[in-house]
PyMOL Python script that loads the backbone (N, CA, C, O; Angstrom):
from pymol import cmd

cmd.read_pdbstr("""\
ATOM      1  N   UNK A   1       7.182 -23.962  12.665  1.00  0.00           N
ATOM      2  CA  UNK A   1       7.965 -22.776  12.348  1.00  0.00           C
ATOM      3  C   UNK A   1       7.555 -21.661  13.314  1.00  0.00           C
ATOM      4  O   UNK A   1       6.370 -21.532  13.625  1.00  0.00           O
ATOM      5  N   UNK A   2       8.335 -20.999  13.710  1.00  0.00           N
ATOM      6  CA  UNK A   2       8.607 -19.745  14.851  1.00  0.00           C
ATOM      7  C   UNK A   2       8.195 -18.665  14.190  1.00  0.00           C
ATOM      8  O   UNK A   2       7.941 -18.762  12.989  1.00  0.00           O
ATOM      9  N   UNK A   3       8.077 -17.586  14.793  1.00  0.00           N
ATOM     10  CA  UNK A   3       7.653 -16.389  14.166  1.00  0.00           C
ATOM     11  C   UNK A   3       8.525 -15.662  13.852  1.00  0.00           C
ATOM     12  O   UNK A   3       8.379 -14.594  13.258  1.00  0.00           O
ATOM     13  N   UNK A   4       9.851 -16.293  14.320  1.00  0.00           N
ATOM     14  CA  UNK A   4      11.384 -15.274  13.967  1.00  0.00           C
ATOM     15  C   UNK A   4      11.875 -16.526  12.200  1.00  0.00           C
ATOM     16  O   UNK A   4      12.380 -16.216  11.121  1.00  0.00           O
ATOM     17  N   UNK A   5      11.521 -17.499  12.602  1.00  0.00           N
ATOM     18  CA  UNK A   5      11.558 -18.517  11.045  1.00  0.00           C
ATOM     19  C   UNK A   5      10.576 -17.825  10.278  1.00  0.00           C
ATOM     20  O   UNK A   5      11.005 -17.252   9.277  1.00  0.00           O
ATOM     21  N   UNK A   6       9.166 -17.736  10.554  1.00  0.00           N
ATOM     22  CA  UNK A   6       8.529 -17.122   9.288  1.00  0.00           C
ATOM     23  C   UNK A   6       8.698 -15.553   8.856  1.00  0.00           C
ATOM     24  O   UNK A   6       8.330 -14.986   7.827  1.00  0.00           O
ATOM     25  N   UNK A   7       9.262 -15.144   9.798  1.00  0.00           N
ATOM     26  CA  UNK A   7       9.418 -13.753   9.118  1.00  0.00           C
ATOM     27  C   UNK A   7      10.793 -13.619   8.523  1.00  0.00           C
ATOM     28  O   UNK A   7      11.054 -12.537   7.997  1.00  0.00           O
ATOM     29  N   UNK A   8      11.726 -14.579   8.529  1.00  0.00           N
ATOM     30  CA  UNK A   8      12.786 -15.003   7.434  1.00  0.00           C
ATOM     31  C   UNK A   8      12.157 -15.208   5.960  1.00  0.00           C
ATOM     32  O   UNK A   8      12.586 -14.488   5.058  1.00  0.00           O
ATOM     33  N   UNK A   9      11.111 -16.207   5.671  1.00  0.00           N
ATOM     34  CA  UNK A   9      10.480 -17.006   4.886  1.00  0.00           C
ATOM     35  C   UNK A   9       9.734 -16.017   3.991  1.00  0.00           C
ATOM     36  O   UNK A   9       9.700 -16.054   2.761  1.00  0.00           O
ATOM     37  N   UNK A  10       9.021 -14.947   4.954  1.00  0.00           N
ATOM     38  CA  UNK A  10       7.949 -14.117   3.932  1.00  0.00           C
ATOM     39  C   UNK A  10       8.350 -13.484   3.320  1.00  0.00           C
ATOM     40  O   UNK A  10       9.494 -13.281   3.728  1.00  0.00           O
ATOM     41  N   UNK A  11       8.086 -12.711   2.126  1.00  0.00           N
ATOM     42  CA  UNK A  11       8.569 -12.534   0.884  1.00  0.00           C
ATOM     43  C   UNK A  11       8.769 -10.728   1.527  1.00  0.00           C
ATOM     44  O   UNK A  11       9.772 -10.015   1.491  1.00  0.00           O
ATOM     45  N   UNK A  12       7.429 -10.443   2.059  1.00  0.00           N
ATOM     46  CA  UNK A  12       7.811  -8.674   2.758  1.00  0.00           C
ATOM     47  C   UNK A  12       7.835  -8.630   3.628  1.00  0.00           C
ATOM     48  O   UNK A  12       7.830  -9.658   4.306  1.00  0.00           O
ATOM     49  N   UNK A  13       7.880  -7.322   4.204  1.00  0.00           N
ATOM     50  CA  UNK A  13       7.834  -6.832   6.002  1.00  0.00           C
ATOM     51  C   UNK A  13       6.895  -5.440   5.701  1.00  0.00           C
ATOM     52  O   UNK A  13       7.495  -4.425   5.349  1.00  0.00           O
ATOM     53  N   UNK A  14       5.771  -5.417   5.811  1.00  0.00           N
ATOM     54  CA  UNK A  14       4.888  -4.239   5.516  1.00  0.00           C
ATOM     55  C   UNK A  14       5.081  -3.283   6.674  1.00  0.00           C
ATOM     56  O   UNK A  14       5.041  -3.901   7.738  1.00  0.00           O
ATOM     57  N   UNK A  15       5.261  -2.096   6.812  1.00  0.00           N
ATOM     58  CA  UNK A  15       4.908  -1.182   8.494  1.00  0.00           C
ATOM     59  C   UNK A  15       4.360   0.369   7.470  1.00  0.00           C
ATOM     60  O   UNK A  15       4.796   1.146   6.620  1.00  0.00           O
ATOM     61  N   UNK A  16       3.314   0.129   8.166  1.00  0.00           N
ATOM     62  CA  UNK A  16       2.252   1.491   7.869  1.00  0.00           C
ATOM     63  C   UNK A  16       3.075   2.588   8.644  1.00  0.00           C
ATOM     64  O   UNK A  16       3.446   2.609   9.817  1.00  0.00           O
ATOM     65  N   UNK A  17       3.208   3.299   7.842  1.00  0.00           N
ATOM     66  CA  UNK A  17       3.647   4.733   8.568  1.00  0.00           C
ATOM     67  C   UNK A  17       2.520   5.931   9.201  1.00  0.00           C
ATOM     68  O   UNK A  17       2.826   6.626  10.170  1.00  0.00           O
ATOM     69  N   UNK A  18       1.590   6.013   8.709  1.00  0.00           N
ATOM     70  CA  UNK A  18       0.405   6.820   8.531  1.00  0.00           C
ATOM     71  C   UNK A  18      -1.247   5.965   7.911  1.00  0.00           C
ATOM     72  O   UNK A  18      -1.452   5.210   6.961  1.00  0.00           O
ATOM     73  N   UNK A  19      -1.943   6.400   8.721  1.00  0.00           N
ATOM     74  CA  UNK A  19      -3.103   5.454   8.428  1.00  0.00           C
ATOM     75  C   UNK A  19      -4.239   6.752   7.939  1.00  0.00           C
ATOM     76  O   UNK A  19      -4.610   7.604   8.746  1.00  0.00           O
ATOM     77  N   UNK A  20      -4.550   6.731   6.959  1.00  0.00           N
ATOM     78  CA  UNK A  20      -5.603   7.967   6.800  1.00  0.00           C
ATOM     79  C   UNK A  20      -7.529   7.033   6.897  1.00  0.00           C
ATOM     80  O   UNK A  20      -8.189   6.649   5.931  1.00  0.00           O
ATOM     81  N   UNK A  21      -7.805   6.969   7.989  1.00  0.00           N
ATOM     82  CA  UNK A  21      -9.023   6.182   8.047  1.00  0.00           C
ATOM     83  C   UNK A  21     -10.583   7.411   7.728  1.00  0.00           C
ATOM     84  O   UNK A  21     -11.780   7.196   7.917  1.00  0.00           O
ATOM     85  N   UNK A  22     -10.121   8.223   7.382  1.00  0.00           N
ATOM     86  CA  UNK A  22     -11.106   9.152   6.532  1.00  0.00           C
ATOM     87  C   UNK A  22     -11.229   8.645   4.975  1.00  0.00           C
ATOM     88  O   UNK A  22     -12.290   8.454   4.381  1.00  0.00           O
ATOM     89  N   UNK A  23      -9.789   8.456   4.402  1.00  0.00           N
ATOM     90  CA  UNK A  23      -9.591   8.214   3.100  1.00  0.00           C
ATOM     91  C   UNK A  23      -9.546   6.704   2.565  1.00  0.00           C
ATOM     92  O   UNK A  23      -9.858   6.300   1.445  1.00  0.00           O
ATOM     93  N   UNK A  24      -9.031   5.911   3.772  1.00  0.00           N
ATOM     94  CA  UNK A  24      -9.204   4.751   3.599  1.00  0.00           C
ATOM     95  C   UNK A  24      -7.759   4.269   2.686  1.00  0.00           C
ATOM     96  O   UNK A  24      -7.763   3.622   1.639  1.00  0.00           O
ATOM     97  N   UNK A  25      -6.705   4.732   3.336  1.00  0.00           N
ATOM     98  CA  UNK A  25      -5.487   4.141   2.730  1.00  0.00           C
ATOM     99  C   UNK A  25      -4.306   4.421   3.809  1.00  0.00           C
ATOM    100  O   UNK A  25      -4.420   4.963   4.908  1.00  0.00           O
ATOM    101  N   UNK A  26      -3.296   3.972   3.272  1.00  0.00           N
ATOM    102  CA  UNK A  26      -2.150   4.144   4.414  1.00  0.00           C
ATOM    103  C   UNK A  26      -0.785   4.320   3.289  1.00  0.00           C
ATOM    104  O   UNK A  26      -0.608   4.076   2.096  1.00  0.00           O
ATOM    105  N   UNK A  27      -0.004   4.857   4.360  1.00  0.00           N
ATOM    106  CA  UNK A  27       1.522   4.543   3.330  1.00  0.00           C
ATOM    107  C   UNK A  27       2.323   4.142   4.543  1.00  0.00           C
ATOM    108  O   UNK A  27       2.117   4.335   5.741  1.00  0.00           O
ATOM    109  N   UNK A  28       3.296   3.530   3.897  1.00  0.00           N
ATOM    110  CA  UNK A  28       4.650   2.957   4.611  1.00  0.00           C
ATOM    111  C   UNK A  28       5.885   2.340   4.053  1.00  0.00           C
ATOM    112  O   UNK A  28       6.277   3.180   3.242  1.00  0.00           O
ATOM    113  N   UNK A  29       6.629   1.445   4.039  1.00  0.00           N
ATOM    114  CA  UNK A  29       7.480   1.352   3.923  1.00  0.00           C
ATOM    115  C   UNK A  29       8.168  -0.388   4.178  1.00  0.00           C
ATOM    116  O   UNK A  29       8.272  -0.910   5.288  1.00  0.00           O
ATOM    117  N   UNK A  30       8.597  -1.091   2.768  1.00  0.00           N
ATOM    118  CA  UNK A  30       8.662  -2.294   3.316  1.00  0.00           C
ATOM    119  C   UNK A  30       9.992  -2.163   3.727  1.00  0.00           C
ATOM    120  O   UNK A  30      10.810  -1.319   3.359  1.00  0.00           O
ATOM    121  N   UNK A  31      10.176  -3.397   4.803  1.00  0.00           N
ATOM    122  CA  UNK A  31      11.012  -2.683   5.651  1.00  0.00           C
ATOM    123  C   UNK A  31      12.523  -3.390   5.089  1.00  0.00           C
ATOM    124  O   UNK A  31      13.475  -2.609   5.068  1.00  0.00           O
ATOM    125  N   UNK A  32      12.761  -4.714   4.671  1.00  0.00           N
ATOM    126  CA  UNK A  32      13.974  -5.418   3.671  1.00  0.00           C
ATOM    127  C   UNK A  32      14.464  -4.407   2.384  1.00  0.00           C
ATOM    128  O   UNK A  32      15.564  -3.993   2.017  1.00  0.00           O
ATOM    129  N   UNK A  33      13.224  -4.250   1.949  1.00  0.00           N
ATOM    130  CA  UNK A  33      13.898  -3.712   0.573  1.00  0.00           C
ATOM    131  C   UNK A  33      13.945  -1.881   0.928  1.00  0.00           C
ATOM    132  O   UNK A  33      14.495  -1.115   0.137  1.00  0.00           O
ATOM    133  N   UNK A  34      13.428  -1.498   1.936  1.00  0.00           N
ATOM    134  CA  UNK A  34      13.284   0.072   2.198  1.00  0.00           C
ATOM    135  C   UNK A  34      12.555   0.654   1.128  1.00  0.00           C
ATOM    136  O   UNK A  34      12.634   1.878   1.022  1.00  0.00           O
ATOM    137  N   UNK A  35      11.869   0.031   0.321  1.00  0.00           N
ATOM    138  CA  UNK A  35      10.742   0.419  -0.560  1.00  0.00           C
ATOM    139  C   UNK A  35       9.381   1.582  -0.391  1.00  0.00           C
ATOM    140  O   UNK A  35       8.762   0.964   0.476  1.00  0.00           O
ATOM    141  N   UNK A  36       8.957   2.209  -0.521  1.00  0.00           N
ATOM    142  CA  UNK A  36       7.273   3.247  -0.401  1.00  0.00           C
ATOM    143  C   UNK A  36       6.219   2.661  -0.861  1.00  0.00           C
ATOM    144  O   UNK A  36       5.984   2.612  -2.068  1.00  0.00           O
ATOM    145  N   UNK A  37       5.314   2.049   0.207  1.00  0.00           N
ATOM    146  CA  UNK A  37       4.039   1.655  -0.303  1.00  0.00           C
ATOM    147  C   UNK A  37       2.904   2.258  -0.199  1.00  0.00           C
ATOM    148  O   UNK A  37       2.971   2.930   0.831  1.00  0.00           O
ATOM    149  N   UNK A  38       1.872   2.397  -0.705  1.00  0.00           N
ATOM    150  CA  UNK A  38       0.435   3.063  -0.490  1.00  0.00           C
ATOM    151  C   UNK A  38      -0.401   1.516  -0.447  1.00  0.00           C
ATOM    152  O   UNK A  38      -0.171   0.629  -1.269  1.00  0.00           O
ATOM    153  N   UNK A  39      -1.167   1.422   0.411  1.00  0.00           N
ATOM    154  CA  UNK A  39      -2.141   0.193   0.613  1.00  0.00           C
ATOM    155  C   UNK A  39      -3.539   0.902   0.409  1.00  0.00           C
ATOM    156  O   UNK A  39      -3.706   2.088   0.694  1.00  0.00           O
ATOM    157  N   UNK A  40      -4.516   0.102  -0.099  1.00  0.00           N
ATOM    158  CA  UNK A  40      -5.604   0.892  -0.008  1.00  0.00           C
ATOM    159  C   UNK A  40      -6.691  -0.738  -0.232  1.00  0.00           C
ATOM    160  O   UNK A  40      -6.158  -1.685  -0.810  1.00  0.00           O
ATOM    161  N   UNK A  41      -7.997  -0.862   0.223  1.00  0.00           N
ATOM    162  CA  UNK A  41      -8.878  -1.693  -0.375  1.00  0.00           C
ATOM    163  C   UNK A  41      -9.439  -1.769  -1.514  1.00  0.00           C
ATOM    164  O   UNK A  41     -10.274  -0.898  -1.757  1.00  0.00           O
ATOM    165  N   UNK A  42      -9.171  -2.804  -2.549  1.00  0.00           N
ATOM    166  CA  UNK A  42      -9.954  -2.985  -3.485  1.00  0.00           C
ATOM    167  C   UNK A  42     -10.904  -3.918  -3.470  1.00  0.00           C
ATOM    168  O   UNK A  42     -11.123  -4.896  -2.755  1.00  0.00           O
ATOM    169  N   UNK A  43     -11.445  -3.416  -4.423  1.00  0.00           N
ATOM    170  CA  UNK A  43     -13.035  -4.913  -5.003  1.00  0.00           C
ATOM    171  C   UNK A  43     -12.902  -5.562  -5.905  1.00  0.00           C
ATOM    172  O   UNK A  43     -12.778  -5.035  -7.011  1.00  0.00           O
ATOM    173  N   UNK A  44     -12.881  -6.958  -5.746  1.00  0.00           N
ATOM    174  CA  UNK A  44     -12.909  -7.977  -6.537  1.00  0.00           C
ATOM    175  C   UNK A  44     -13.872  -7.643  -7.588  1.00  0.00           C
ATOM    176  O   UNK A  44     -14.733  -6.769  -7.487  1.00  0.00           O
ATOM    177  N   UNK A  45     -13.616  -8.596  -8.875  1.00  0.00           N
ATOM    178  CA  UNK A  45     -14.727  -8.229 -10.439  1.00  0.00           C
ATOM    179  C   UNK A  45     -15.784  -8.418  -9.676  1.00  0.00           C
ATOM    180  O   UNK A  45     -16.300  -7.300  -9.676  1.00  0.00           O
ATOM    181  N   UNK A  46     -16.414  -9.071  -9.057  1.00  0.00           N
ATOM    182  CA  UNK A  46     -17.899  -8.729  -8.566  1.00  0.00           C
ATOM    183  C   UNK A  46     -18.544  -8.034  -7.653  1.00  0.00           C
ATOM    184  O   UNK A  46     -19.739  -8.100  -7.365  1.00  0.00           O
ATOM    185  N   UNK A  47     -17.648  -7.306  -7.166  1.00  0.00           N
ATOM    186  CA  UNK A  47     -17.404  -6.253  -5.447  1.00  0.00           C
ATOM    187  C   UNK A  47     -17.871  -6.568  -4.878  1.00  0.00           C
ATOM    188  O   UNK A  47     -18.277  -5.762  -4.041  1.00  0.00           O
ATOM    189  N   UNK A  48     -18.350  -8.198  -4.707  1.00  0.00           N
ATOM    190  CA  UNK A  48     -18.466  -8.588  -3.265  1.00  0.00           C
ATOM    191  C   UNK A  48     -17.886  -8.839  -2.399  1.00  0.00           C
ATOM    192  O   UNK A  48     -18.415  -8.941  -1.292  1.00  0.00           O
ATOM    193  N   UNK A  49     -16.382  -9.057  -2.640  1.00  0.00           N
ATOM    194  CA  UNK A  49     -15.082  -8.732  -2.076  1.00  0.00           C
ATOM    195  C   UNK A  49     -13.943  -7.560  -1.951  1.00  0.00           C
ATOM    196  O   UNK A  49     -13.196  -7.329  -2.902  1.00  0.00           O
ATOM    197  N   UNK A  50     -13.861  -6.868  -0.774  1.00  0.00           N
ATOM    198  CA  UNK A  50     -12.495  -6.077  -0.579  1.00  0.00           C
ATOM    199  C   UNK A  50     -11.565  -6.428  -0.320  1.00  0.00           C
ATOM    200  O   UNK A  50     -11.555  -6.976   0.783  1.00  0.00           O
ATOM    201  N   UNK A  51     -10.456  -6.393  -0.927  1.00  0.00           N
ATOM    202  CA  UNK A  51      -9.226  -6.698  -0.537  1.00  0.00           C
ATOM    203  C   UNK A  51      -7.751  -6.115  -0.229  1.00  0.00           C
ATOM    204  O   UNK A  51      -7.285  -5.630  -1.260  1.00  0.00           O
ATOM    205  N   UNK A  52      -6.837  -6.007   0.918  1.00  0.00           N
ATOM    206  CA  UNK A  52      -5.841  -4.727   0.144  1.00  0.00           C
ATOM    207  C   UNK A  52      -4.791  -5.141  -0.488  1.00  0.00           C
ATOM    208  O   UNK A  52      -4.146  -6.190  -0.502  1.00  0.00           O
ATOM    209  N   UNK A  53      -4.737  -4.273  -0.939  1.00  0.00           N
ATOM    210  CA  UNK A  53      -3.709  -4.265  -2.156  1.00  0.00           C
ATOM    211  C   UNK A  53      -2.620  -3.287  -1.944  1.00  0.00           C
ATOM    212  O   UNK A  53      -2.864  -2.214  -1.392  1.00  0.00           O
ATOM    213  N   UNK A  54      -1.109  -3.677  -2.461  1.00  0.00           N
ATOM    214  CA  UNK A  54      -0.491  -2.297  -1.926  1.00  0.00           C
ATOM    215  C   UNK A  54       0.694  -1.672  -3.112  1.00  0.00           C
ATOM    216  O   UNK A  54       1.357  -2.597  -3.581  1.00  0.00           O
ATOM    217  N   UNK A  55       0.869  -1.031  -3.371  1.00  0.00           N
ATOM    218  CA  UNK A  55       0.953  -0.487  -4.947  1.00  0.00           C
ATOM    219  C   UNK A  55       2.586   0.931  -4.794  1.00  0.00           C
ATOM    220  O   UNK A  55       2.547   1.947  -4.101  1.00  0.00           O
ATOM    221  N   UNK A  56       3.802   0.466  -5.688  1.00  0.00           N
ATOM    222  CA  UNK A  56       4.530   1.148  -5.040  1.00  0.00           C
ATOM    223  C   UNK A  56       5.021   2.744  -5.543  1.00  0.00           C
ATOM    224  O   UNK A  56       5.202   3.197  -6.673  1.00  0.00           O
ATOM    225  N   UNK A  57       5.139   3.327  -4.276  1.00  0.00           N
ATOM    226  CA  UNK A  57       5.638   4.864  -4.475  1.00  0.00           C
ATOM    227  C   UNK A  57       6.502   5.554  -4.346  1.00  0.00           C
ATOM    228  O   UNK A  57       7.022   5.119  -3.319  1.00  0.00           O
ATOM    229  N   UNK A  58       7.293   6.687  -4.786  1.00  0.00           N
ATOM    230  CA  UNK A  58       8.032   7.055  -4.326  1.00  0.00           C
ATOM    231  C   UNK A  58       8.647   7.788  -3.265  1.00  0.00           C
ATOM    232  O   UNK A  58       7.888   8.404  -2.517  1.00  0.00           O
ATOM    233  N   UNK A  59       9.909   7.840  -3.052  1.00  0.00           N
ATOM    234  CA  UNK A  59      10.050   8.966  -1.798  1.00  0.00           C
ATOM    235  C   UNK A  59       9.036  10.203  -1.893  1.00  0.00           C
ATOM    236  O   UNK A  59       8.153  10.338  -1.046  1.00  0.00           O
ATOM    237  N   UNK A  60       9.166  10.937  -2.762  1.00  0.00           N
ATOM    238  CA  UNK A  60       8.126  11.850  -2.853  1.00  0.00           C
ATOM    239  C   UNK A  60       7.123  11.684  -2.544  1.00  0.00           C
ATOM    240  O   UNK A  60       6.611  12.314  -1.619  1.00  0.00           O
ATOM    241  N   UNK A  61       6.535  10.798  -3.209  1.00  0.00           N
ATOM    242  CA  UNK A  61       4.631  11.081  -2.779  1.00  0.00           C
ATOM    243  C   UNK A  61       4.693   9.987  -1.602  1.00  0.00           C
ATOM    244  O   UNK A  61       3.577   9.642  -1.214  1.00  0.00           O
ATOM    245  N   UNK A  62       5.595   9.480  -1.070  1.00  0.00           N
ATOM    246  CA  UNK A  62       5.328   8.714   0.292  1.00  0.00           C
ATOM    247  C   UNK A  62       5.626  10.053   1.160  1.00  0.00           C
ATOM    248  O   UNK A  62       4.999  10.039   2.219  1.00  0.00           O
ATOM    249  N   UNK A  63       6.462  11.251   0.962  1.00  0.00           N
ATOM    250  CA  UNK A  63       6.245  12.603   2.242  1.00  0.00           C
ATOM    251  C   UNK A  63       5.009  13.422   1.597  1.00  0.00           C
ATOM    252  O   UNK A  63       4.620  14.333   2.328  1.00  0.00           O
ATOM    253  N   UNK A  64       4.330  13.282   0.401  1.00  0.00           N
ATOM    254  CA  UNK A  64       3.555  14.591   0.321  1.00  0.00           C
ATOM    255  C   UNK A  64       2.373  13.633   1.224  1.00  0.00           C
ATOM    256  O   UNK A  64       1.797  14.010   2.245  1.00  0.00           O
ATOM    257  N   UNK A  65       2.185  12.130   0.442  1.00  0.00           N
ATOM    258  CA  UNK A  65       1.204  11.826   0.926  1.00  0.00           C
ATOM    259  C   UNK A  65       0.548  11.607   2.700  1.00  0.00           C
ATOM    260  O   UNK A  65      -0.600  11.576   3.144  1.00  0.00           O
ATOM    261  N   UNK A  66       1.951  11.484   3.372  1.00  0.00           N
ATOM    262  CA  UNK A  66       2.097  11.186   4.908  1.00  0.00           C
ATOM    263  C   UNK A  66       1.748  12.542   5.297  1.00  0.00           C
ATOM    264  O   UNK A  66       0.890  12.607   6.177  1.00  0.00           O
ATOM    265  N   UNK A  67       2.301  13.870   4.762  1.00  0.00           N
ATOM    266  CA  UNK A  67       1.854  15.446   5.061  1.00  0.00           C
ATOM    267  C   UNK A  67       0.834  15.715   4.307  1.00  0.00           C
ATOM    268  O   UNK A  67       0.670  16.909   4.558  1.00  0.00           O
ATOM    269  N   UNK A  68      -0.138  15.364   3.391  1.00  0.00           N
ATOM    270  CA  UNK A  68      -1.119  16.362   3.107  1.00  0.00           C
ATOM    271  C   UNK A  68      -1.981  14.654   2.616  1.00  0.00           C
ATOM    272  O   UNK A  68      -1.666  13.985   1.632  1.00  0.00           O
ATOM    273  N   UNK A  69      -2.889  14.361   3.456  1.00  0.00           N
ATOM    274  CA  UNK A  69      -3.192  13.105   3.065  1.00  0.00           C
ATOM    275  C   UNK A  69      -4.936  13.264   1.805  1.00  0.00           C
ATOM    276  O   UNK A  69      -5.497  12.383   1.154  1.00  0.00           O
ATOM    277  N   UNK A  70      -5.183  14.376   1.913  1.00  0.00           N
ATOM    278  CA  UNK A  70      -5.917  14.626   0.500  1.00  0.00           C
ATOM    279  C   UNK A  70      -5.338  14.328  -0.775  1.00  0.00           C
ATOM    280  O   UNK A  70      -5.957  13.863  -1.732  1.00  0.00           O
ATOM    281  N   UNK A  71      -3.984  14.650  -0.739  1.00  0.00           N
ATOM    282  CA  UNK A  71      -3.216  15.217  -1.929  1.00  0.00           C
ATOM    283  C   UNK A  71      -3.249  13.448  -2.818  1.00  0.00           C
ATOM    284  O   UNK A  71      -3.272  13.154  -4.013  1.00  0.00           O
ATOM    285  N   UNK A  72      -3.236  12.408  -1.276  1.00  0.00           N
ATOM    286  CA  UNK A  72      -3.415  11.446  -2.562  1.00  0.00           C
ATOM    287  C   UNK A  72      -4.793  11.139  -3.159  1.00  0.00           C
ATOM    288  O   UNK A  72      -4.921  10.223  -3.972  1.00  0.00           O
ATOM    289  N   UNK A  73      -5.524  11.676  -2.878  1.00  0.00           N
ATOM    290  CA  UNK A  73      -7.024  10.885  -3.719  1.00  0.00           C
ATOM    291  C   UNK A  73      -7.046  10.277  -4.736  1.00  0.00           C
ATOM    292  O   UNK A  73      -7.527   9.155  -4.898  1.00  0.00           O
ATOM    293  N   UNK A  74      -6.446  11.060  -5.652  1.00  0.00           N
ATOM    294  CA  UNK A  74      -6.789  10.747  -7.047  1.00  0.00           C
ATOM    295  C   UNK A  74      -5.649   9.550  -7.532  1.00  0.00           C
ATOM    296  O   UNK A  74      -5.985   8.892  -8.516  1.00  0.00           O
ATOM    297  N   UNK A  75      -4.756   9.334  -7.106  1.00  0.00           N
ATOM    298  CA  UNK A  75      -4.110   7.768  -7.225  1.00  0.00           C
ATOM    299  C   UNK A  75      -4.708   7.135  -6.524  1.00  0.00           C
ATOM    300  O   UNK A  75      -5.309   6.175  -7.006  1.00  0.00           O
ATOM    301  N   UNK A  76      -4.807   7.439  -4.906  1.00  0.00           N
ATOM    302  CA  UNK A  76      -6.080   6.229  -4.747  1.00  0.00           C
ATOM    303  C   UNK A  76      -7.217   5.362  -5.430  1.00  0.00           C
ATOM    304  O   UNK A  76      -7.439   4.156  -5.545  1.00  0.00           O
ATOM    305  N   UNK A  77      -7.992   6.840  -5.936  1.00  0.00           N
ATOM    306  CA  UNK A  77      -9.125   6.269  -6.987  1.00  0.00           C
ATOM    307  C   UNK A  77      -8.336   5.297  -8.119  1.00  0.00           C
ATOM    308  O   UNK A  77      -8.872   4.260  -8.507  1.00  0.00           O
ATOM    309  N   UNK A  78      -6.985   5.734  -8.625  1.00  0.00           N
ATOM    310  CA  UNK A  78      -6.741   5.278  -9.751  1.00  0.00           C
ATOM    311  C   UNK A  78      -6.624   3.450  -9.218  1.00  0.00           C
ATOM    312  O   UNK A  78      -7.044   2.360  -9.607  1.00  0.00           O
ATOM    313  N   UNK A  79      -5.823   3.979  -8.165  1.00  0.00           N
ATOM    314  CA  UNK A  79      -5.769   2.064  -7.618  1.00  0.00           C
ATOM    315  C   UNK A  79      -6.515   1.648  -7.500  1.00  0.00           C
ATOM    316  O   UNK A  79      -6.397   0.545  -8.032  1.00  0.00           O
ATOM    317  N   UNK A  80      -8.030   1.825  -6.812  1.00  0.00           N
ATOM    318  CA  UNK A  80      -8.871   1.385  -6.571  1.00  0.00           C
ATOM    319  C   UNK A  80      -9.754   1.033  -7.869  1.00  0.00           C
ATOM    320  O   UNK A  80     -10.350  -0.045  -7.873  1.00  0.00           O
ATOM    321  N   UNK A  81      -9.846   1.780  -8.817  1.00  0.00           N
ATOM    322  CA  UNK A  81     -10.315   1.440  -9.909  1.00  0.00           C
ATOM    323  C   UNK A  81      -9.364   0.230 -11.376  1.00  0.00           C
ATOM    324  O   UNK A  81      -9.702  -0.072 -12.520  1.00  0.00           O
ATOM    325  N   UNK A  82      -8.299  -0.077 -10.637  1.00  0.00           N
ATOM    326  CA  UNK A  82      -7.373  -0.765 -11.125  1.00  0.00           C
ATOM    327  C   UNK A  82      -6.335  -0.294 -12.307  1.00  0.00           C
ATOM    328  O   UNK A  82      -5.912  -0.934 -13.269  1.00  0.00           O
ATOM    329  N   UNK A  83      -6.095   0.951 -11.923  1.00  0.00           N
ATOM    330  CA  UNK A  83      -5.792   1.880 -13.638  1.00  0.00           C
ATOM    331  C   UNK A  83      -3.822   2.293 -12.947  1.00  0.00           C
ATOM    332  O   UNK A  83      -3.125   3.274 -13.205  1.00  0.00           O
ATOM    333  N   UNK A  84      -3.530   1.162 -12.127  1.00  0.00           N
ATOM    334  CA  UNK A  84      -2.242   1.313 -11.497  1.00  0.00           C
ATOM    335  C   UNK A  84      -1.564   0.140 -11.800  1.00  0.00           C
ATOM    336  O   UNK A  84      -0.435  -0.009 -11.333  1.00  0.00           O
ATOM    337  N   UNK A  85      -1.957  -0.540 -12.355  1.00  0.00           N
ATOM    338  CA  UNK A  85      -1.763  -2.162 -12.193  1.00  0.00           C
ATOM    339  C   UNK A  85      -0.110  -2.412 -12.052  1.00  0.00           C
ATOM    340  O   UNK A  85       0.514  -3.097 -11.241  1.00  0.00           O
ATOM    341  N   UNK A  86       0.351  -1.570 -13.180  1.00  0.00           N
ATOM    342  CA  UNK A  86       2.076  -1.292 -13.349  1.00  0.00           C
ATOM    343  C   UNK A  86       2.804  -0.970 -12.057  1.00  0.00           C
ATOM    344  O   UNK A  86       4.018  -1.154 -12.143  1.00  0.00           O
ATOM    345  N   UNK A  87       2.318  -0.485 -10.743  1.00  0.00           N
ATOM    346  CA  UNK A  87       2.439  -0.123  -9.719  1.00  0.00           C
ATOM    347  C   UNK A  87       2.525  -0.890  -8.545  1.00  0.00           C
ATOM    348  O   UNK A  87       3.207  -0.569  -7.572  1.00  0.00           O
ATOM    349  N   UNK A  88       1.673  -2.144  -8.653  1.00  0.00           N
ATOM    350  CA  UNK A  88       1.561  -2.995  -7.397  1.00  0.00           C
ATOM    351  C   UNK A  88       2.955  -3.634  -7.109  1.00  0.00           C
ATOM    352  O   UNK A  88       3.897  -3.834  -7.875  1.00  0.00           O
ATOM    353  N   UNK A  89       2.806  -3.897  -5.761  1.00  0.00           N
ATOM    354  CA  UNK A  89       4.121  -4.037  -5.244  1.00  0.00           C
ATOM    355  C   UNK A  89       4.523  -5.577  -4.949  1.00  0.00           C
ATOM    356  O   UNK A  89       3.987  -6.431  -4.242  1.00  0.00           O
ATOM    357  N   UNK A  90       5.813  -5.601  -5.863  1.00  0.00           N
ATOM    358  CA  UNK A  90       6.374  -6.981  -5.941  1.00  0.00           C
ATOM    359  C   UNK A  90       8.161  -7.073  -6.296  1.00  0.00           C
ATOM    360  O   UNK A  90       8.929  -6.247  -6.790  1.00  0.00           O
ATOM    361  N   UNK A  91       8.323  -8.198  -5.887  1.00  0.00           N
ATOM    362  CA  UNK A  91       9.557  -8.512  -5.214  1.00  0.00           C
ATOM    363  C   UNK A  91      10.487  -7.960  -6.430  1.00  0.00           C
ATOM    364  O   UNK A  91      11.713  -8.007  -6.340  1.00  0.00           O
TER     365      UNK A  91
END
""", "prot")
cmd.dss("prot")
cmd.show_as("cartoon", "prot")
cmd.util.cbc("prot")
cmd.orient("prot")
């Protein structure tokens, strides 16, 4: 399979719009469904693993968060602490 076949096949098309590597998250936009995502790393139940995860948002907080990238902390934390679960992003 080709890389123009598997990107038929995969379920998303992720593109980071903004990378905040102070905060350790990004937002963007899947690109089929035109959806708002926030990605950020989580820890597995034993945090010996990070993993990302990407959890969905709206138009709104995909422009506050791309312009004022403090403003997301505190959903970050919430994702990161798993208190978003209703949020993660799926088909």
């Amino acid at each position: 399979m080709d890389q123009d076949e598997r990107r038929h096949t995969e379920p998303f098309e992720f593109v980071d719009e903004m990378v905040s590597r102070e905060f350790r998250f990004s937002v963007g936009r899947e690109t089929r469904s035109g959806r708002y995502f926030l990605s950020t790393p989580v820890s597995g139940w034993n945090r010996a693993i990070e993993y990302e995860v990407r959890f969905e948002i709206d138009a709104a907080e995909f422009d506050r968060f791309r312009a004022d990238p403090a403003s997301a902390l505190e959903f970050v934390e919430l994702c990161r602490n798993r208190g978003a679960q209703d949020r993660l992003f799926k088909k």
